[in-house]
C-alpha positions in Angstrom: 136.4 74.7 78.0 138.0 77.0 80.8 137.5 73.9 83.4 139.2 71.9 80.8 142.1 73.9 80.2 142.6 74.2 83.8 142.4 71.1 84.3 145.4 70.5 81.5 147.1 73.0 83.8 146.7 70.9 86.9 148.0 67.8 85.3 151.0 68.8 83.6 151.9 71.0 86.7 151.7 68.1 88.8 153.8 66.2 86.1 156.6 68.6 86.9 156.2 68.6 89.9 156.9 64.5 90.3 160.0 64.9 87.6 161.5 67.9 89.3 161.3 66.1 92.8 162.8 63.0 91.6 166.0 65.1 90.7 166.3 66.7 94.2 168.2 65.3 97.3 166.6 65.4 100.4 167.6 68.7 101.8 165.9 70.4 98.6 163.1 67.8 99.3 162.5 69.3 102.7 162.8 73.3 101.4 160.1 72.3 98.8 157.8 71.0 101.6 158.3 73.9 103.3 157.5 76.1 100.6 154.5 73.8 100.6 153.4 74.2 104.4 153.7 78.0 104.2 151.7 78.0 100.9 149.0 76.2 102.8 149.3 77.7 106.0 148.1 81.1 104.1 145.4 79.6 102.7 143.9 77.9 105.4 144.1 81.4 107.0 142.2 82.9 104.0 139.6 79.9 103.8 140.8 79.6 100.4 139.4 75.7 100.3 140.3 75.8 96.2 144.1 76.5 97.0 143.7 74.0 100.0 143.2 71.2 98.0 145.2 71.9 95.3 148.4 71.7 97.9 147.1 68.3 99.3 147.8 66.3 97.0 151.6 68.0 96.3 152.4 67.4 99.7 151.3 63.7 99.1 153.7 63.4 96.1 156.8 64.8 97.9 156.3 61.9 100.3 156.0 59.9 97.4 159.6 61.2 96.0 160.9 60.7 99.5 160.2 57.0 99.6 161.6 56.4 95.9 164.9 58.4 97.0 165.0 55.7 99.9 164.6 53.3 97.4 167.1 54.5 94.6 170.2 55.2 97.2 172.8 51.9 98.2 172.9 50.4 101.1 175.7 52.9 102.8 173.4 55.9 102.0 170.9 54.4 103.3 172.3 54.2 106.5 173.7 57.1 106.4 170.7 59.3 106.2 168.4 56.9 107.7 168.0 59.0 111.2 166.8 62.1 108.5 164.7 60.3 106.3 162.9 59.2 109.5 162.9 62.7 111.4 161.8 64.0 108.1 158.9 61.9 107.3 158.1 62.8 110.8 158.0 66.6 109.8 155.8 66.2 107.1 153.7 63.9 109.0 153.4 66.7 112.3 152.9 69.6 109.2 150.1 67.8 107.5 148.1 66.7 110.9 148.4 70.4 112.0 147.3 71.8 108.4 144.5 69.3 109.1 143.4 70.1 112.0 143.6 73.8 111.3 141.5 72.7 107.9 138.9 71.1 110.0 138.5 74.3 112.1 137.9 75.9 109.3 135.2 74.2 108.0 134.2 74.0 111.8 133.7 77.3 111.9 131.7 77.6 108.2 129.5 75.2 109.6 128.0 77.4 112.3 128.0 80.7 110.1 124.3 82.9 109.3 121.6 81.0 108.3 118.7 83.4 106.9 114.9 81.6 106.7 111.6 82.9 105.9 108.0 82.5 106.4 105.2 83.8 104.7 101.2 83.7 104.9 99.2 84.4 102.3 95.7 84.1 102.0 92.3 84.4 99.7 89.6 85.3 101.9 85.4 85.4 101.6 83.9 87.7 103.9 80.4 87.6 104.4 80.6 90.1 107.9 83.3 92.2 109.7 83.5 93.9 112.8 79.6 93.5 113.2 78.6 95.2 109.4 78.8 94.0 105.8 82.1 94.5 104.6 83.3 96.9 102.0 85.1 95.1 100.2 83.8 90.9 100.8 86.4 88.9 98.8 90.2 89.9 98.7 94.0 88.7 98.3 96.0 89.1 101.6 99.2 88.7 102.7 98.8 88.4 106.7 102.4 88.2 107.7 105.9 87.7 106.1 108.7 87.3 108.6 112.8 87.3 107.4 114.6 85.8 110.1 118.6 86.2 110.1 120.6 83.8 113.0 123.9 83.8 113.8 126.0 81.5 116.5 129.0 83.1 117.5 132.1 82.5 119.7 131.4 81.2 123.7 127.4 79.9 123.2 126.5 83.4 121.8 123.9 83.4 119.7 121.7 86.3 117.8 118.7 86.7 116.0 116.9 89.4 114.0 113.3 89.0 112.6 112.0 91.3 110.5 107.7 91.3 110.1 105.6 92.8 107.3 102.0 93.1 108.3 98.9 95.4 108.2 99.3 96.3 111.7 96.2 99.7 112.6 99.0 101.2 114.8 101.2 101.8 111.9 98.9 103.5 109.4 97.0 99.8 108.5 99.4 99.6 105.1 101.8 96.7 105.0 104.7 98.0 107.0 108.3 96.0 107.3 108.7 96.6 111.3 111.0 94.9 113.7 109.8 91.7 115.8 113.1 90.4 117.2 116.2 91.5 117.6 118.1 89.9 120.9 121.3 87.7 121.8 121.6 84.8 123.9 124.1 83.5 126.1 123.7 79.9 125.9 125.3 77.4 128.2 125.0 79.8 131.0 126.0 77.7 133.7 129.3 77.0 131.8 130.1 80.3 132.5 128.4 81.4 135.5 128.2 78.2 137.7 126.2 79.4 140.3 123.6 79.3 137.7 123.5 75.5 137.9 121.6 75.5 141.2 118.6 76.7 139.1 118.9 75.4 135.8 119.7 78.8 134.2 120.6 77.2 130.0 120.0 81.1 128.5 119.9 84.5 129.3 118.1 86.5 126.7 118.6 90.4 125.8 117.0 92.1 123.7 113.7 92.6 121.9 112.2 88.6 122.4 109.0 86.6 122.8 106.8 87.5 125.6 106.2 84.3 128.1 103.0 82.6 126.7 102.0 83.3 123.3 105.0 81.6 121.3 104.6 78.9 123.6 101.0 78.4 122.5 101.8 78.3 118.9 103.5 74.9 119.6 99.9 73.2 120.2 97.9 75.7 118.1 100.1 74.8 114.6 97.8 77.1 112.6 99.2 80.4 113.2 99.0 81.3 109.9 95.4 81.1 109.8 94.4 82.6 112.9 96.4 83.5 116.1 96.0 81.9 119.4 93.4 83.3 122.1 95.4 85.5 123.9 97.5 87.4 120.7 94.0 87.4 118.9 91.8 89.2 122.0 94.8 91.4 123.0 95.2 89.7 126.3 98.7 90.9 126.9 99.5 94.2 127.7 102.3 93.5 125.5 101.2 91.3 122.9 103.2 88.4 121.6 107.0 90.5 121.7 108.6 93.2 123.9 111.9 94.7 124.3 113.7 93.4 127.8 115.1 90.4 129.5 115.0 86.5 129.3 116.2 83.8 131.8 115.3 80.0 130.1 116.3 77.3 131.9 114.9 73.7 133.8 114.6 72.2 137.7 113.6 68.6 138.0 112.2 68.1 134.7 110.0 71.8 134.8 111.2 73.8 132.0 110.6 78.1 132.8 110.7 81.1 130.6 110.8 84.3 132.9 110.6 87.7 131.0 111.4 91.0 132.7 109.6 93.8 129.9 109.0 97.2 128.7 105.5 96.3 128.5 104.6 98.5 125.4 105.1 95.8 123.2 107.4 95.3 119.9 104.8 97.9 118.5 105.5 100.8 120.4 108.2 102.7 122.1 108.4 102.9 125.9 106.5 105.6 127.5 106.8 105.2 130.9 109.1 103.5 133.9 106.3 100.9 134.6 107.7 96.7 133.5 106.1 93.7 132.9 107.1 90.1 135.3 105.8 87.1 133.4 106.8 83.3 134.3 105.9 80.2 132.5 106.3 76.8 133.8 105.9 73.8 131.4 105.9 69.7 133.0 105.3 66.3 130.8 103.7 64.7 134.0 102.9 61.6 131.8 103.9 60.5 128.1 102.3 62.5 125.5 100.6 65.1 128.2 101.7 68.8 128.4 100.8 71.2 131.3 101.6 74.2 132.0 100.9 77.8 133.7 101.7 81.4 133.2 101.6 83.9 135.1 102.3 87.6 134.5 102.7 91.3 136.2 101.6 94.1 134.4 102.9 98.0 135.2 105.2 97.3 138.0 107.1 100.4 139.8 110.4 99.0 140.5 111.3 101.9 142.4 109.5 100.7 145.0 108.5 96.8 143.9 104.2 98.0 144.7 102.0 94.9 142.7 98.9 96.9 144.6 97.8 98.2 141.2 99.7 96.3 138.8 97.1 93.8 136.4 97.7 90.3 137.5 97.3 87.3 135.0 97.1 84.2 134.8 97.2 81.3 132.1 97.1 77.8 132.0 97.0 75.1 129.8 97.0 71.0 128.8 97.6 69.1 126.1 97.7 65.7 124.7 99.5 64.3 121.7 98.2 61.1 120.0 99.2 58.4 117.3 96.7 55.7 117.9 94.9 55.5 115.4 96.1 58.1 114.4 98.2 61.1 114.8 97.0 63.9 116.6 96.7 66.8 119.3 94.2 68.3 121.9 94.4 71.0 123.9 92.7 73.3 126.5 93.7 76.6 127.3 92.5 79.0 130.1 93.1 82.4 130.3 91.9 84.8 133.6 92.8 88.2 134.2 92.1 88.7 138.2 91.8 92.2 138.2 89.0 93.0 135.6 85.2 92.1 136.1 84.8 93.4 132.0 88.4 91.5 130.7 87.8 88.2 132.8 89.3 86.2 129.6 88.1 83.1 128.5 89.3 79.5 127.5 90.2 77.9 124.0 89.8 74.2 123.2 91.2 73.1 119.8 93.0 70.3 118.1 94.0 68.3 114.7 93.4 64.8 113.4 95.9 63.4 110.3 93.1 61.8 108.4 95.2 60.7 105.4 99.0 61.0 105.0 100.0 64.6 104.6 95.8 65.6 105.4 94.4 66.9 108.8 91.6 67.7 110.2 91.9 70.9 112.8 89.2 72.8 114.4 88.9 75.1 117.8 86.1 77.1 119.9 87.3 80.2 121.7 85.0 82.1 124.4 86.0 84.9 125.4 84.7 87.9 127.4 86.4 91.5 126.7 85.4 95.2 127.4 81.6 93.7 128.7 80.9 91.8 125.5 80.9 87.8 125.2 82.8 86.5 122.2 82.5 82.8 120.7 84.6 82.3 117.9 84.4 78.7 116.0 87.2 78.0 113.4 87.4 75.2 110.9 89.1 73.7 108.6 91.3 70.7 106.7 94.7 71.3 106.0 97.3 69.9 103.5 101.2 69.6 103.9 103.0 70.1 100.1 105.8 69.0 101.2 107.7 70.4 103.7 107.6 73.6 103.2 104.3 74.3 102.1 101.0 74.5 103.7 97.7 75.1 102.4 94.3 75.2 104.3 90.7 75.6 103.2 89.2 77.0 106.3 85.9 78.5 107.8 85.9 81.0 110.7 83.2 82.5 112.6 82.6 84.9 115.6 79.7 86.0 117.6 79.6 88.9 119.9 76.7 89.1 122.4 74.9 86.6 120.0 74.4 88.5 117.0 77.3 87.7 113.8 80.5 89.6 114.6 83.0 87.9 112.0 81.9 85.8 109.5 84.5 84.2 106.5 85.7 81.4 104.0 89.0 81.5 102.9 92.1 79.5 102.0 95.0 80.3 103.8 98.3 79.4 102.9 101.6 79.5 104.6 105.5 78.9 102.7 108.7 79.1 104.5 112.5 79.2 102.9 
């Protein structure tokens, strides 16, 4: 009824509006469309988009009632004010392209505003062993991870983002905690601004709280994070795990993209306790359709007093991958993992892949071995996995570990992850 009634109020206002006009000479005309461009003017400026449209099609109809004055008026007035009727029409003409423009700004600048997403992974598990004993407690609910991520594109390529995580992390009492996983700014476009950046393909410079080099890249090959996590975040092969507080540099040079990280090296975890940094590099090349290399390398506990890598940890990563549609779609991968300066921590390699068997239906499996603190570790992981829709994945999965050869880990479960 309200909609209605305003409705009725629109109508017979613009009613008025065309008698009133029809009444006025042209210099009344022109104060009316004046009154009209200021009223519209201040509402552009508020983003008031209801008022805006309510004033378009008034400034329409004193047009209108221009073009029947022309009409009504003899030939002598005619000539008269034919020089102001044409300035005029060019007035309202320059008034509405500039309330349009500033109108298209507007909505310009609504466009790029905050968008907030989500992701959540929830799970119901069958444990048979854990950690090397039968479990306390062998079937349960979980919720592994849920992640709020607010972005935000400002003026000049600036961009921010701020992740929020909620996991059952041992470091912070191993209850589900709400902790902080990224919280940075990037300055996009960076050669815009800083052309000597151009001479090696500097796109972003990244401050803040951000991905580490390697393990966010893997998750583009290993799509099953919300089952298990990839080689290196799952063994703890970063000092520094998968996020750290520091600095970015993301660019491309002849068709190699690089991520290069300067870091705390305590991780998103824990504070900073000491003056030490972490240098990492990642280079990533398509040599061939459909093929994926690429190598990491990282510098753990560097003194940059002095710049001394004589007892800093030195690692290095590498990978390949291969994506497929014939007959059908699908992905392999390899990756290697070697820490040069540990005879008990060598690392270890991962090979893993899926296969869409039906439309919406894959197929996924991978074999880690690893070797960490002395012990060897082969962990085998399983599963089929269905896509409900776009935002909705669910997985019946089966994962298994050894350590030294006798059962380590040993479960059933169907994971699940949603995202908003």
């Amino acid at each position: 009824m309200k909609k209605l009634f305003l409705l009725f109020l629109s109508l017979a206002f613009v009613w008025g509006l065309t008698a009133a006009v029809s009444a006025q000479s042209l210099t009344d005309l022109q104060a009316w469309l004046d009154q009209l461009n200021g009223k519209m003017e201040t509402a552009v400026k508020e983003n008031d988009t209801a008022r805006i449209e309510r004033l378009k099609p008034m400034i329409e109809q004193a047009k209108e009632a221009i073009a029947a004055k022309k009409r009504d008026k003899d030939e002598g007035a005619i000539t008269a004010e034919k020089q102001d009727l044409t300035q005029l029409k060019e007035d309202v003409n320059v008034a509405i392209a500039n309330l349009n423009s500033k109108i298209d700004k507007v909505n310009s600048s609504l466009k790029k505003g905050a968008t907030v997403a989500g992701r959540a992974y929830i799970a119901a598990e069958k444990w048979t062993k854990a950690s090397g004993a039968d479990p306390a407690i062998s079937n349960k609910f979980a919720i592994h991870r849920v992640y709020i991520d607010y972005k935000h594109n400002l003026d000049k390529d600036v961009a921010v983002r701020f992740t929020t995580d909620v996991g059952t992390e041992t470091t912070l009492t191993a209850k589900n905690n709400i902790y902080l996983k990224y919280a940075y700014f990037d300055l996009n476009n960076f050669s815009k601004y800083m052309p000597w950046a151009s001479a090696i393909g500097l796109n972003t410079m990244r401050l803040g709280q951000s991905a580490t080099h390697w393990i966010d890249f893997m998750q583009n090959y290993w799509t099953f994070r919300y089952v298990e996590k990839t080689l290196t975040d799952y063994y703890g092969f970063f000092g520094n795990g998968s996020a750290d507080l520091g600095a970015a540099a993301l660019g491309s040079i002849g068709g190699v993209e690089y991520h290069a990280t300067l870091m705390n090296g305590a991780g998103y975890k824990s504070a900073e306790t000491d003056s030490l940094k972490n240098a990492a590099l990642t280079l990533v090349a398509e040599p061939v359709e459909g093929v994926t290399a690429a190598v990491g390398y990282a510098i753990e506990g560097i003194p940059l007093s002095k710049l001394d890598t004589s007892s800093a940890a030195k690692k290095l990563t590498a990978m390949t991958a291969y994506n497929f549609n014939i007959p059908a779609s699908g992905l392999v991968f390899v990756e290697y993992a070697n820490n040069t300066d540990s005879s008990t921590t060598p690392g270890g390699t991962s090979i893993g892949g899926q296969y869409e068997i039906l439309d919406s239906t894959n197929l996924f499996g991978r074999i880690d071995n690893y070797k960490k603190s002395g012990s060897a570790y082969v962990y085998n992981i399983y599963g089929i996995e269905y896509n409900w829709g776009s935002n909705i994945k669910l997985a019946l999965d089966y994962r298994n570990e050894t350590k030294d050869g006798a059962e380590y880990n040993n479960v059933i479960a169907i994971d699940t992850r949603v995202k908003w």
